[in-house]
Structure formats: C-alpha cells, structure tokens
C-alpha positions as CSV (number, residue, x, y, z in Angstrom):
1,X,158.3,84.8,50.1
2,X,160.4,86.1,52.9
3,X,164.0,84.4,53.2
4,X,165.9,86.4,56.1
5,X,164.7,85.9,59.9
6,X,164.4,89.7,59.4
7,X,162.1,89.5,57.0
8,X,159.8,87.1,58.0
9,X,160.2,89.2,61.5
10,X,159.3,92.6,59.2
11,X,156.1,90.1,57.7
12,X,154.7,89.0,61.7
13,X,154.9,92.7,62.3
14,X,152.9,93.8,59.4
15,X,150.2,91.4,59.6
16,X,149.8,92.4,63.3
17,X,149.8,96.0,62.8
18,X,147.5,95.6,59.7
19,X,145.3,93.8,62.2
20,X,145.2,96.8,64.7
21,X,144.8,99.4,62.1
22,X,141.8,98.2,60.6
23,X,140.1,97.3,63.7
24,X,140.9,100.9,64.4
25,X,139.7,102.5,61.1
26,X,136.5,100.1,61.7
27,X,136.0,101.4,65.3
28,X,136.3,104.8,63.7
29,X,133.5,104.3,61.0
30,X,131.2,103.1,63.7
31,X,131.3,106.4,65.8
32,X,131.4,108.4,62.4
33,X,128.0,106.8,61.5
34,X,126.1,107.4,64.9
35,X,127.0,110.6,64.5
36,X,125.7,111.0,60.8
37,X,122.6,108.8,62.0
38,X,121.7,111.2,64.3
39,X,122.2,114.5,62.5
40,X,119.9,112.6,59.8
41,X,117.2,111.9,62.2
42,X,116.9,115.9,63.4
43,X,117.9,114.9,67.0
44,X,120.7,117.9,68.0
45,X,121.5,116.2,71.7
46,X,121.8,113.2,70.0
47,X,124.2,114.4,67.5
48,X,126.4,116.5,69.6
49,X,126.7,113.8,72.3
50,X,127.8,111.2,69.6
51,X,129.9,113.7,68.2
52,X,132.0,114.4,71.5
53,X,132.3,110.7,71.7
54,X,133.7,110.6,68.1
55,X,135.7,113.5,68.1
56,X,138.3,111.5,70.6
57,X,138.5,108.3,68.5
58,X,139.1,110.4,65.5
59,X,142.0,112.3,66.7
60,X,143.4,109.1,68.3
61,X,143.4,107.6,65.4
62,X,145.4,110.3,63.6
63,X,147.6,110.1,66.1
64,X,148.2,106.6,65.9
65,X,148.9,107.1,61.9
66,X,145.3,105.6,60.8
67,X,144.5,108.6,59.6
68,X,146.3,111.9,58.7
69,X,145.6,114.4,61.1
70,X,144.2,117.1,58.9
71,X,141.5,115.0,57.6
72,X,140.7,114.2,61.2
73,X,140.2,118.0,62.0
74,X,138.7,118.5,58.6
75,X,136.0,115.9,59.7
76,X,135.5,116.8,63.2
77,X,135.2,120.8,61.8
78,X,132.8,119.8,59.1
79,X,130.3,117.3,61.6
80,X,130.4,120.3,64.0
81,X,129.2,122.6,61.9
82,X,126.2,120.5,61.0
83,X,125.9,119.8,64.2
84,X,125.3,123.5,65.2
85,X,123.1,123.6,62.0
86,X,120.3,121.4,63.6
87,X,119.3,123.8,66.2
C-alpha cells in the first residue's frame, strides 16, 4: 500500500490513465473489426471506408503511447493491402 502523498498521488494517476488507455485500446478493436468484418463479407467500399475511419484511431493511438507506432503502420499497411485485394 502506498504510504507518501506522492505515492498515493502516482496510484490516482495510474488508475486514471489505466482507465483512458483501455477505453482507447477498446475503441481501437472496434474499428479494427468493422474493417475485418467487412473485408470478410467481400464488400470493397465497405472495407476501404471502414478502413479510412480506422486508420486515424490507430495512429492516434500510437501517438498517445497505446500502441507502438510501428505496429500501427504495420496494421494499417497489412489491412490496405487486403483491402486492395478485394477488387
């Protein structure tokens, strides 16, 4: 258990930022499966229009530190391609 004011201060802060990232992360998943759900179901309008609207939440995320960037632009490379696949 925390003893200092800073640490109980340092505990507040974590809980609150744990909070934030995995609403975040979650918010993330969501867009990541339309996408995926679309490219499963053949539909390439679909799929690219869920992708542009994932591609932002993505790279905010790795900016916020959610994710590390690179696997951010490894996703977003890898969904386009399958994306351009459909056609």
């Amino acid at each position: 258990m925390a003893n200092t004011p800073s640490a109980k201060k340092a505990t507040r802060k974590i809980e609150t930022r744990t909070a934030i990232n995995t609403a975040r992360r979650s918010r993330v998943r969501t867009f990541l499966r339309k996408v995926e759900e679309a490219i499963a179901s053949g539909d390439k309008d679909a799929a690219a229009a869920a992708l542009r609207a994932a591609e932002p939440e993505l790279q905010r995320a790795a900016g916020k530190g959610v994710f590390h960037k690179n696997m951010a632009d490894r996703k977003v490379s890898r969904l386009a391609k399958r994306v351009k696949a459909l056609g």
